[in-house]
C-alpha positions as CSV (number, residue, x, y, z in Angstrom):
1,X,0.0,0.0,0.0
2,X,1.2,3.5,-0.9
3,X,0.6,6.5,1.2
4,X,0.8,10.6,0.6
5,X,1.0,13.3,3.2
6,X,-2.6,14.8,4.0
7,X,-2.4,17.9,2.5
8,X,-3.9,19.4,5.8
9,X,-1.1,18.0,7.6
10,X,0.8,20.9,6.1
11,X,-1.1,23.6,8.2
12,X,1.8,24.7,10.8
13,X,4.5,22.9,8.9
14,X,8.4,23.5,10.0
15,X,11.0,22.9,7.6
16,X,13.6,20.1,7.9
17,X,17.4,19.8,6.2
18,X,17.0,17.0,3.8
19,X,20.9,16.0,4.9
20,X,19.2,14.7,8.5
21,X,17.4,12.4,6.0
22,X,19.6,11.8,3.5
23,X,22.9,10.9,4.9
24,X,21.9,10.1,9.0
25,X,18.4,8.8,9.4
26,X,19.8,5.5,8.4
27,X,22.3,5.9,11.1
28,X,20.2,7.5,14.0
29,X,18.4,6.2,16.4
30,X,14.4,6.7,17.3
31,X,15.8,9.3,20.2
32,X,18.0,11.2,18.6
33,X,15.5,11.7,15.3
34,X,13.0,12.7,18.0
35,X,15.1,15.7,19.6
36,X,15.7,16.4,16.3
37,X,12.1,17.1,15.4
38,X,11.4,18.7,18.5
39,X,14.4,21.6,17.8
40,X,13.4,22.3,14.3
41,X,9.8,22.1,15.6
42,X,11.1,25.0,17.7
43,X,13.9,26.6,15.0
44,X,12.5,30.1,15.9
45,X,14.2,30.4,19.0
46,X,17.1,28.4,21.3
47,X,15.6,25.3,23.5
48,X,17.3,23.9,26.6
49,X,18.2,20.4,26.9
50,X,15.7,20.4,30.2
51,X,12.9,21.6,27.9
52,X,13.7,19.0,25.7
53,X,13.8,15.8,28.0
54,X,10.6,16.8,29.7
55,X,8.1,17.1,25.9
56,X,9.5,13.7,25.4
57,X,9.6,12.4,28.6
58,X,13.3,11.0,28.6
59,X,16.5,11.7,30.3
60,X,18.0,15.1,30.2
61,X,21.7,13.1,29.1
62,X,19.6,11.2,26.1
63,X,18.5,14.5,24.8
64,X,22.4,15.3,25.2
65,X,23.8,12.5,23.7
66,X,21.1,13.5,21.1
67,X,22.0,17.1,21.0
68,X,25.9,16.6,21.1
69,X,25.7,13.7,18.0
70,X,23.7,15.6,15.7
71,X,26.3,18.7,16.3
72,X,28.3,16.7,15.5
73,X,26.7,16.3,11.6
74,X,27.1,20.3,11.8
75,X,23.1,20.6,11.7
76,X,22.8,21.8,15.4
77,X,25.0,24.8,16.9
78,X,24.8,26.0,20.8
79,X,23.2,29.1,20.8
80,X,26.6,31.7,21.6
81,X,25.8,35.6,22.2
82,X,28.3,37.2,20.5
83,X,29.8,36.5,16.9
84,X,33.2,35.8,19.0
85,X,31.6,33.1,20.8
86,X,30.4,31.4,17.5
87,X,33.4,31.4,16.2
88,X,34.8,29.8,19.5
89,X,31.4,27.6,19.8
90,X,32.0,26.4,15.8
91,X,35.9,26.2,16.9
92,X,34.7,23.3,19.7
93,X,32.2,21.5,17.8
94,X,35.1,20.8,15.0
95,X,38.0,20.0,17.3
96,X,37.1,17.9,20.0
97,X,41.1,16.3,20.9
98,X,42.2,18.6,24.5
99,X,45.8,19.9,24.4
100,X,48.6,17.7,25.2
101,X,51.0,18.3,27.7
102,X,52.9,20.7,25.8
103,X,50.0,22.6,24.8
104,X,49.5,22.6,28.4
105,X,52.7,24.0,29.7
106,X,53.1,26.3,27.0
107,X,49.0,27.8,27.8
108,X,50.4,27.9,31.3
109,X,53.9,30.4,30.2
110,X,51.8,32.3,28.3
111,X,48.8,33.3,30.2
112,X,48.7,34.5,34.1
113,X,45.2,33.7,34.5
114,X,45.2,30.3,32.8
115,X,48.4,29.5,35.4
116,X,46.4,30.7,38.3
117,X,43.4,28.6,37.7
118,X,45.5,25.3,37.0
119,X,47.4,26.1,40.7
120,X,44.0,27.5,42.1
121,X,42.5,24.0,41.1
122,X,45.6,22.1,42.1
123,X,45.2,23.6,45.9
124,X,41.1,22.7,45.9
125,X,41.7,19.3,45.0
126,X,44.6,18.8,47.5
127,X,47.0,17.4,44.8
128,X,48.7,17.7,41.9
129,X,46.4,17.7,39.0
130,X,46.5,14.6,36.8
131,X,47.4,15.5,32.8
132,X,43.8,14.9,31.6
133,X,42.4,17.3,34.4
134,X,44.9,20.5,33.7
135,X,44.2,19.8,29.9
136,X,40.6,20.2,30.3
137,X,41.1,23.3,32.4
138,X,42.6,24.7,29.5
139,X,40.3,23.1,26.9
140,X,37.1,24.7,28.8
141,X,39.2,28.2,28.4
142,X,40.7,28.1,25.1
143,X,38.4,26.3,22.6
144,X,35.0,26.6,24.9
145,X,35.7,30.2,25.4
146,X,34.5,30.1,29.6
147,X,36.4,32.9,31.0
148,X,38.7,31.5,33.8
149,X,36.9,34.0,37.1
150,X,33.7,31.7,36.1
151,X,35.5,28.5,36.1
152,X,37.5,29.4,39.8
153,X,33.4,29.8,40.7
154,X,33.1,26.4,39.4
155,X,35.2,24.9,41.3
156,X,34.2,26.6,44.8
157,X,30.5,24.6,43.3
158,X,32.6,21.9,43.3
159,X,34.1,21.4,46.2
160,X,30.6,23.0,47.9
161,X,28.8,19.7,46.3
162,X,31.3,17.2,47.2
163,X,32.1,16.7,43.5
164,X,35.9,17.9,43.1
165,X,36.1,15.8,39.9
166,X,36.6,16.9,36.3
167,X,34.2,14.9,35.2
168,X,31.5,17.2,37.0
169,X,33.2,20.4,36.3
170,X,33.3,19.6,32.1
171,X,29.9,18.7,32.5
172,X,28.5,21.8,34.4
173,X,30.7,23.9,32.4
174,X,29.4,23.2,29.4
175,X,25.6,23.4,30.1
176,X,26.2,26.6,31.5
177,X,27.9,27.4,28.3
178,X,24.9,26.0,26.8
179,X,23.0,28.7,28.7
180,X,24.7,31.5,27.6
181,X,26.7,32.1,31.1
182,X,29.3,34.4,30.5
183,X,30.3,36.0,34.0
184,X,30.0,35.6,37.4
185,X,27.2,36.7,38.1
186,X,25.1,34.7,35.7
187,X,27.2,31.4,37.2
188,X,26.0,32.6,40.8
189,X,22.7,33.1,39.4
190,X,22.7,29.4,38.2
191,X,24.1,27.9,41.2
192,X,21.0,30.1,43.1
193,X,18.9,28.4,40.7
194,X,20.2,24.7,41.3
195,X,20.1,25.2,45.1
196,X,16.4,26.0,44.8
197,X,15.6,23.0,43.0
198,X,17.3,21.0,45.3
199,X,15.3,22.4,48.4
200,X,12.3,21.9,46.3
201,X,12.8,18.2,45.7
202,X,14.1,17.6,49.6
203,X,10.5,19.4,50.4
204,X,9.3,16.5,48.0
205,X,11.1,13.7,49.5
206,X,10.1,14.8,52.9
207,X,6.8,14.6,52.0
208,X,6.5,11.5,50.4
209,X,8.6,9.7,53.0
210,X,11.0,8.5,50.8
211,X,14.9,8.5,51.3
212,X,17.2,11.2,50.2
213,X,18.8,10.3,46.8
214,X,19.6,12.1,44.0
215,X,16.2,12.8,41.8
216,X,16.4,12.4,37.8
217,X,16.2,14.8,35.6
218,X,12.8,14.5,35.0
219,X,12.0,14.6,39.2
220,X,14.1,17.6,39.9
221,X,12.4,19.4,36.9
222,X,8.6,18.2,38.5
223,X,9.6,19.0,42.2
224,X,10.9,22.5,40.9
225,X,7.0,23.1,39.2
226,X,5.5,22.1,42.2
227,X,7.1,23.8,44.8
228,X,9.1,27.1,43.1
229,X,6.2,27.5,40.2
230,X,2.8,26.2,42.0
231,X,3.5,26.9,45.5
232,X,1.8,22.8,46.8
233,X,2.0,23.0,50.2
234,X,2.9,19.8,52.0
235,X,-0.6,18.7,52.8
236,X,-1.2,18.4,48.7
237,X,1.7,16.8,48.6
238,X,0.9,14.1,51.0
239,X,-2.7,14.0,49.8
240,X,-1.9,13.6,45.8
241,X,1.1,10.9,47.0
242,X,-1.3,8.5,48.7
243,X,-3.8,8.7,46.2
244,X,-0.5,7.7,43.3
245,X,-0.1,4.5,45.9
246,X,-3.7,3.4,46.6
247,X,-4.5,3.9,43.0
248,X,-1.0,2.4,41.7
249,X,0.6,0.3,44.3
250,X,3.7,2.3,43.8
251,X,5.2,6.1,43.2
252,X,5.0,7.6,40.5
253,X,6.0,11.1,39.7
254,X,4.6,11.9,36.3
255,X,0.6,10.2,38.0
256,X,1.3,12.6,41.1
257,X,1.8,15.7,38.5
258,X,-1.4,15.1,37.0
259,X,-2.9,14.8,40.4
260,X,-1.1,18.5,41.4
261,X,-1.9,19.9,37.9
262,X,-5.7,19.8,38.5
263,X,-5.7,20.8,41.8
264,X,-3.1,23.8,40.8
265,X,-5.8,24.9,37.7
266,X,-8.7,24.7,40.3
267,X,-6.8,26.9,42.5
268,X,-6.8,24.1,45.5
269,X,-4.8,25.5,47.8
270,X,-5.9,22.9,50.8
271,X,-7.4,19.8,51.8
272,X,-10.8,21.7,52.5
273,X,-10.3,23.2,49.1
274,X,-10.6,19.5,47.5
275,X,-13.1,18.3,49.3
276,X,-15.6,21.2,49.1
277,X,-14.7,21.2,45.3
278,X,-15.9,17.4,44.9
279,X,-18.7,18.4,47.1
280,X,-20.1,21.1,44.6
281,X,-18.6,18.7,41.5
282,X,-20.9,16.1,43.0
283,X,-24.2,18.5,43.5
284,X,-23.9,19.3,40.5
285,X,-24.1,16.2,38.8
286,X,-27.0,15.4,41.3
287,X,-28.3,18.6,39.7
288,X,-28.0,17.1,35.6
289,X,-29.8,13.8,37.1
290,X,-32.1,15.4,38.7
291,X,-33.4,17.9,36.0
292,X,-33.0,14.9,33.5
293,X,-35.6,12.8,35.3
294,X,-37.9,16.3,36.1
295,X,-37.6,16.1,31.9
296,X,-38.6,12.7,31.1
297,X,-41.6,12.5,33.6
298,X,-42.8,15.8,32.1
299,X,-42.7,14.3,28.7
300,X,-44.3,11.3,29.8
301,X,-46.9,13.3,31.3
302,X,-47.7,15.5,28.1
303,X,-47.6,12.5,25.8
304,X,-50.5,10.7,28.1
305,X,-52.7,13.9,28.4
306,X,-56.5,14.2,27.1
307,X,-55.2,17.4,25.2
């Protein structure tokens, strides 16, 4: 059987580059060609990863992986602000080796600052820095363009979070990169933003008696709505999680949002607030019987008249 494309289909249609078909569909997988459609969907302004992972429902590091593999093909760019940063940003995406040791020492003769933050992040971590560490220090400076005041910031995060590892500090780096941080005071204003998030989802975890563990992706972006966005106090919490497990058997955090979501567009603020608005939802479906019935017997009345 043949098929065409609904011409109606083309109502709100968004262009894609025939090379994604072409040359990569054959080599891409289902998630990758889905973050795909869902940035060209939105080509008419930058997306975050975060935004990303929670339209599909997936992991933040799929959408990534995704994000990373199809810059690779030179079909997706990070959004830069200034035309120095694209050239830096274009600079990255095409040379992904990190300078070897010479590149290293010579970075370190040349430039004060570059020196500082390799000894800076030699005394944080309590020992000399291992050759793949001080050549991603000067990676993230030279060919990501960070400026090195926000990566000694970085490291402070580091060492404030228990993570004094490169591994963390390339990661973080380059998603706030991603978001366009440039100086100190958009890193601090990041950092404020993940210490929210993480009181939000402790406020979470509190309430839903569970144990302190790191939250997903997906969790921290769904304890951040309720608590930052919505304002769910604690009793809604509790309510909408014991509904999940006497309705499920188990927890589930995308069930409970659908629970908080209604309850949020209705405006409940309280437990009274729920149960005087299934009080009046129940009236008033006593209400439709009711006037239903008055209907019917009216009609039956009519039809068995004299008149």
């Amino acid at each position: 059987m043949k098929y065409l494309i609904n011409a109606e289909a083309y109502i709100g249609a968004f262009p894609m580059p025939s090379i994604a078909v072409d040359k990569y569909i054959k080599l891409s997988s289902a998630v990758q060609l889905k973050v795909l459609l869902v940035c060209m969907r939105n080509s008419s302004a930058p997306i975050e990863s975060e935004e990303i992972a929670r339209i599909l429902n997936i992991s933040e590091k799929d959408v990534e992986d995704a994000l990373i593999y199809w810059s690779g093909c030179g079909i997706l760019t990070a959004q830069v602000p200034t035309a120095k940063a694209i050239e830096k940003e274009e600079e990255f995406v095409s040379r992904c080796e990190k300078p070897t040791r010479e590149d290293v020492a010579r970075r370190g003769n040349e430039d004060k600052k570059i020196r500082f933050l390799l000894s800076e992040a030699q005394l944080k971590f309590g020992r000399n820095l291992k050759m793949n560490e001080a050549s991603t220090f000067v990676w993230l400076c030279d060919d990501v363009g960070i400026d090195v005041s926000v990566l000694l910031l970085l490291i402070e995060y580091a060492a404030s979070e228990n993570s004094k590892n490169i591994t963390f500090i390339e990661k973080t780096a380059l998603k706030w990169k991603q978001r366009g941080v440039e100086t100190v005071l958009d890193a601090e204003k990041q950092i404020a933003e993940e210490a929210t998030k993480k009181l939000a989802v402790a406020v979470v975890q509190k309430a839903f008696g569970i144990e302190r563990r790191k939250p997903s992706e997906k969790e921290l972006s769904l304890c951040n709505i309720w608590i930052n966005d919505w304002g769910i106090s604690t009793e809604l919490l509790v309510g909408a999680y014991n509904i999940c497990i006497d309705k499920n058997a188990k927890l589930s955090f995308p069930y409970i949002h659908k629970i908080l979501e209604s309850w949020h567009k209705k405006g409940y603020k309280t437990a009274a607030d729920i149960e005087k608005g299934e009080q009046v939802k129940k009236a008033q479906k006593e209400d439709k019987k009711g006037f239903a019935a008055y209907d019917l017997d009216a009609f039956e009345r009519m039809l068995n008249s004299d008149d």
